[in-house]
N, C-alpha and C positions, 0 to 999 in steps of 0.2 A: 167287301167282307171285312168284318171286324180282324185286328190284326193281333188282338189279343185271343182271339178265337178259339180253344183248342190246348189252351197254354195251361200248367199248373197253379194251380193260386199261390197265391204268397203265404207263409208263414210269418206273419208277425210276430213281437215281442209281446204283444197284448192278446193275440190269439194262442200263443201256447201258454200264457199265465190263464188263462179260461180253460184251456182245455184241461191241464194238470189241475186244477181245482176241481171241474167239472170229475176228471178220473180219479184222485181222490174223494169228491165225494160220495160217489157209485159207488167205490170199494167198501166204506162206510157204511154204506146200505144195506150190500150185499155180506157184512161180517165179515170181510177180508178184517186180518190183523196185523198192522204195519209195525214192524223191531225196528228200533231206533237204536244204534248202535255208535259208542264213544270209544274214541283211542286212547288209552293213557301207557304212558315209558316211563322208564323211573330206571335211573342209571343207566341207561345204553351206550355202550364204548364199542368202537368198531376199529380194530388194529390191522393193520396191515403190516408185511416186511420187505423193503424195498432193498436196492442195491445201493451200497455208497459210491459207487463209482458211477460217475453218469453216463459215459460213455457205456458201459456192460447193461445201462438199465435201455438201453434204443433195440428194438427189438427185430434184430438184424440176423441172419444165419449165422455170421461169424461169432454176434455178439453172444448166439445161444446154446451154441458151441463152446461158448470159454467159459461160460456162465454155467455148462453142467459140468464141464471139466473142472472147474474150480468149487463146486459143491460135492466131486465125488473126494476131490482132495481133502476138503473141509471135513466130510466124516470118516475119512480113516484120517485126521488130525496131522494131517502134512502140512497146513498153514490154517490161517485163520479165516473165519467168516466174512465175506464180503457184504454180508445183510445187517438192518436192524428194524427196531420196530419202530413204528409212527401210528399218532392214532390217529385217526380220521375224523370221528366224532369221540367226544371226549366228555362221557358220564350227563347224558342229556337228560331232563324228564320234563315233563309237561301233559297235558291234557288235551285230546281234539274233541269239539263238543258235536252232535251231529245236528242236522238242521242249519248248519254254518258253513262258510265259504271260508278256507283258511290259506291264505297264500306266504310262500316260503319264499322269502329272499335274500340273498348273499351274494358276496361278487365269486367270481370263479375262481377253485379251490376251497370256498367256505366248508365244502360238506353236505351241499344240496343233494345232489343225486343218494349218496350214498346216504345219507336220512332219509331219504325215501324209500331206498331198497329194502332200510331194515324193519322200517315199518311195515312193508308190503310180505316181508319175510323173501325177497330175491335178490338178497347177498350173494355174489359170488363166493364158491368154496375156498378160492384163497385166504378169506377175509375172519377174523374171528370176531367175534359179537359178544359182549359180556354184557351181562343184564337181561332183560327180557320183555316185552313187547306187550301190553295186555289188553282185551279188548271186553268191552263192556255191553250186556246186551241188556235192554230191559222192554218187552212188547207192550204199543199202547193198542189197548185197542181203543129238469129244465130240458126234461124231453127233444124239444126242437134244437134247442142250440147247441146240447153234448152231440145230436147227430151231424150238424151243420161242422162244427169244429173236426168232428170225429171223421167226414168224408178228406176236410181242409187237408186233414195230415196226413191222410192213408192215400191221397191221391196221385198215384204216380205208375205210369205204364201199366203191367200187366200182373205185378207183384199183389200178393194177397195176405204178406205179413205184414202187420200195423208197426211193430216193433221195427222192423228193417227201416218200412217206406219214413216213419218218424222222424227218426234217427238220419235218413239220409235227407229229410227238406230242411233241420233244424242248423245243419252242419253244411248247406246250402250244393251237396255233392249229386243234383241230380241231374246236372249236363254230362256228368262224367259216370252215371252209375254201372252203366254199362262195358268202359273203357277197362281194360287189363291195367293191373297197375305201373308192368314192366320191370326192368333189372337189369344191369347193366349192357347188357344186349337185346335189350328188347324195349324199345320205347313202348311209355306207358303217359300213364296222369303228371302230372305239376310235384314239384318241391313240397310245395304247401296241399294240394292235395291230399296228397300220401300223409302227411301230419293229419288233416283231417279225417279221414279212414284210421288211423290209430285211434284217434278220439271216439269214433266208433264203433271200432273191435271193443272197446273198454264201457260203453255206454250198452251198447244191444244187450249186454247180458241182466241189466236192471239191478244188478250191483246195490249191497248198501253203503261203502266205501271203497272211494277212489284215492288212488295217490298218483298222480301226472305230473312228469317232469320238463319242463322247459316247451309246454306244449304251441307256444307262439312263434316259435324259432321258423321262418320260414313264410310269417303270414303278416298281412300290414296290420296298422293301426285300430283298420276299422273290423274287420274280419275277424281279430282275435275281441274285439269289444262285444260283437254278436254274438260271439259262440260262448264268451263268458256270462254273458247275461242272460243266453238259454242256460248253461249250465247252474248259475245262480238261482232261477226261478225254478231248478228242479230240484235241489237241495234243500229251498227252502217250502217247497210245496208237498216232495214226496219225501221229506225229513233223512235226506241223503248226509253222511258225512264225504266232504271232497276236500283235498288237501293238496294245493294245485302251486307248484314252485315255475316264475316268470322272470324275465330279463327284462330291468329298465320298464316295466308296463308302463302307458302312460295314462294319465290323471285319472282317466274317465274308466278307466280299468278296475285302476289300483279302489276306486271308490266302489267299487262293486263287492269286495271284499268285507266279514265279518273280522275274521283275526287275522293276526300277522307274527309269523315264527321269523325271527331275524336268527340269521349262522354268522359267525364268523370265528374263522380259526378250529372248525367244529364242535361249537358251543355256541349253546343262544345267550342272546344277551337282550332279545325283546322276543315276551309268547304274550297276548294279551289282545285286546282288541285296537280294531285300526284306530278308532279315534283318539282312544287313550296312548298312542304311539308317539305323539310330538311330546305332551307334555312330559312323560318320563321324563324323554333326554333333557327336555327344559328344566325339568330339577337335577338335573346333575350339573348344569350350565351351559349347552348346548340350544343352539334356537332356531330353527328352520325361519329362512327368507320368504318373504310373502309370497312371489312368484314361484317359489322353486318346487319343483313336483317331489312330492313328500318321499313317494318310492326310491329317489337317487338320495335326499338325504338321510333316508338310515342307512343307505351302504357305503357313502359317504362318510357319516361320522365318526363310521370305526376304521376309515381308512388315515393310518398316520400321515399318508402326503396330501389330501383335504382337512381333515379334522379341522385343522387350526380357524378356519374361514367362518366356522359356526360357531365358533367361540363367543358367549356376550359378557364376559367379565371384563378384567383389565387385562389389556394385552400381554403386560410383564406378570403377570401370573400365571399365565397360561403353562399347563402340563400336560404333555400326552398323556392322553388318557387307553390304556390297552385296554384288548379284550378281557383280561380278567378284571378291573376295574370296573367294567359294563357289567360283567355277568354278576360283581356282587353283589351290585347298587341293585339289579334286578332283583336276585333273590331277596333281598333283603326290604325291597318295599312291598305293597299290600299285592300288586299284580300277580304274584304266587298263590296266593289264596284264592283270588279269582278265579283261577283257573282250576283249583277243586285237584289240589293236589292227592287230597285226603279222603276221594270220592269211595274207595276201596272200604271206608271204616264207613260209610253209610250204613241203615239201615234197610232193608226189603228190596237189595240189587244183586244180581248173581254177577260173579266173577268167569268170564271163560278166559282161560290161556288158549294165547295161537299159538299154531306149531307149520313150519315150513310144508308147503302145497296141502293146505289143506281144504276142502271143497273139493279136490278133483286129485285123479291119482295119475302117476306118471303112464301109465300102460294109454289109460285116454288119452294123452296129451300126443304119446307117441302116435295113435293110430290115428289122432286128428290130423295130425303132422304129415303122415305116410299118405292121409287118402287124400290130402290137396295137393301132393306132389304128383301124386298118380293120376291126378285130373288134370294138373299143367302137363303133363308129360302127354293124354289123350289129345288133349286141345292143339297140341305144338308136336305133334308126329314127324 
């Protein structure tokens, strides 16, 4: 007996580029009309107020205790503020184009997650947001082998949504599609796993923009290369915007990429695309090493206890160069216009503003919430 007998087919990298062309062009046929949808910001500041004492800001009983004792003091004017404000992100704007892969990187504290939040509008309410968020829509509008591909992906046990079964050979989760995913007492899937089921919940809906934060934390080399390159081939197939922030990717990753939003200090100081990323800094006089994976040297360059390594001038000249130094030299060369700052003063494009949950109201959210609790609760009586 053959030992592959019985077994799911493979999903290739070359079969879901057929297949999404193939599904693009049926739609095409059929008059479907596909909205291509761009991000553009334009001053976004995001403030928070922290405690100055560090020990009050650990978030401990006793600490939260003395921390509301000392706020209730604070407004009947018995002593002074123990808070101040910091800004998180600090007056960003830029452009995300759709049809592109755009990957965010910064070392930790740049500002990553929380630029994501506020683009996605899932700010925590602590948090104040000044500026606003604007989202751009403008609609464009092989028999044997669409069906050949079409069984490829749908085939999986006894499921009959194409969208589910897709999504779960793409993201390679069909050993496990069946397994609970578990919680602290209750063994379930893998570390990495459970990351790729998020990537899921985010991808089922057929979404026209994504924003995924730190989605390889948890997965190897190779595993997060696959899932990028499915994710890449549907961005630019079915004219998806995705705006996906990584830790340290390596080479074969980071080349997967159209643009690159660099943070640091929550401020970019590179939005543009990937290729044009080394020379920037090489006009400012910074020079990436032949070997060295490009991704470590932007976040590198802005780090003052590297920087000096990439230096190609003369060494007695050498100066830190800060993060507002990077950010001027950015605005200030052509890379801003490329990026269609000014996309707003076009002609024949409609302007929408986003506004916080909107697509879905909080009452759905809740009863989604309630009726899968009430299914773990039937399941585990």
């Amino acid at each position: 007996m053959d030992p592959s007998e019985g077994e799911a087919p493979v999903l290739t990298h070359e079969d879901n580029q057929a297949f999404l062309q193939l599904l693009r062009e049926n739609m095409e046929l059929l008059g479907i009309e596909e909205e291509k949808m761009d991000v553009r910001f334009e001053d976004v500041s995001v403030e928070a107020d922290v405690c100055t004492a560090a020990r009050q800001a650990l978030p401990t009983l006793f600490n939260s205790a003395v921390n509301t004792a000392h706020e209730i003091a604070a407004s009947l004017r018995m002593c002074t503020g123990s808070k101040r404000q910091i800004k998180i992100i600090n007056r960003v704007s830029g452009t995300i184009r759709s049809s592109r892969m755009t990957l965010v990187l910064g070392a930790p504290g740049s500002g990553k997650t929380t630029f994501l939040k506020a683009l996605a509008g899932k700010l925590d309410p602590s948090l104040k947001m000044l500026g606003e968020a604007i989202r751009e829509k403008s609609a464009n509008n092989k028999s044997e082998k669409y069906i050949e591909l079409l069984t490829k992906a749908n085939t999986y046990g006894t499921r009959s949504d194409l969208a589910t079964n897709y999504i779960i050979k793409i993201l390679g989760l069909s050993d496990c599609a069946d397994t609970i995913i578990g919680d602290d007492l209750r063994r379930g899937i893998s570390g990495g796993q459970k990351k790729r089921v998020t990537i899921g919940e985010m991808l089922v809906g057929f979404s026209k923009c994504f924003f995924m934060d730190d989605i390889s934390t948890g997965l190897d080399s190779s595993t997060t290369f696959d899932i990028m390159k499915f994710l890449q081939q549907m961005a630019h197939t079915l004219e998806l915007t995705m705006v996906i922030s990584l830790l340290q990717p390596p080479p074969e990753t980071f080349e997967l990429f159209d643009d690159i939003i660099l943070l640091c200090d929550g401020q970019i100081v590179y939005h543009g695309p990937r290729e044009n990323s080394i020379d920037f800094f090489g006009g400012i006089g910074f020079k990436c090493p032949t070997r060295k994976n490009v991704a470590d040297f932007l976040q590198e360059v802005t780090s003052k206890m590297d920087q000096k390594q990439y230096w190609v001038g003369n060494e007695c000249e050498y100066q830190y160069h800060p993060t507002e130094k990077f950010v001027e030299s950015f605005r200030s060369s052509f890379l801003t216009q490329l990026r269609g700052l000014n996309i707003c003063k076009q002609k024949g494009k409609k302007i929408v503003k986003t506004s916080k949950n909107r697509g879905i109201f909080t009452w759905s959210v809740f009863q989604a919430c309630f009726s899968r609790e009430l299914l773990l609760v039937k399941r585990n009586y």
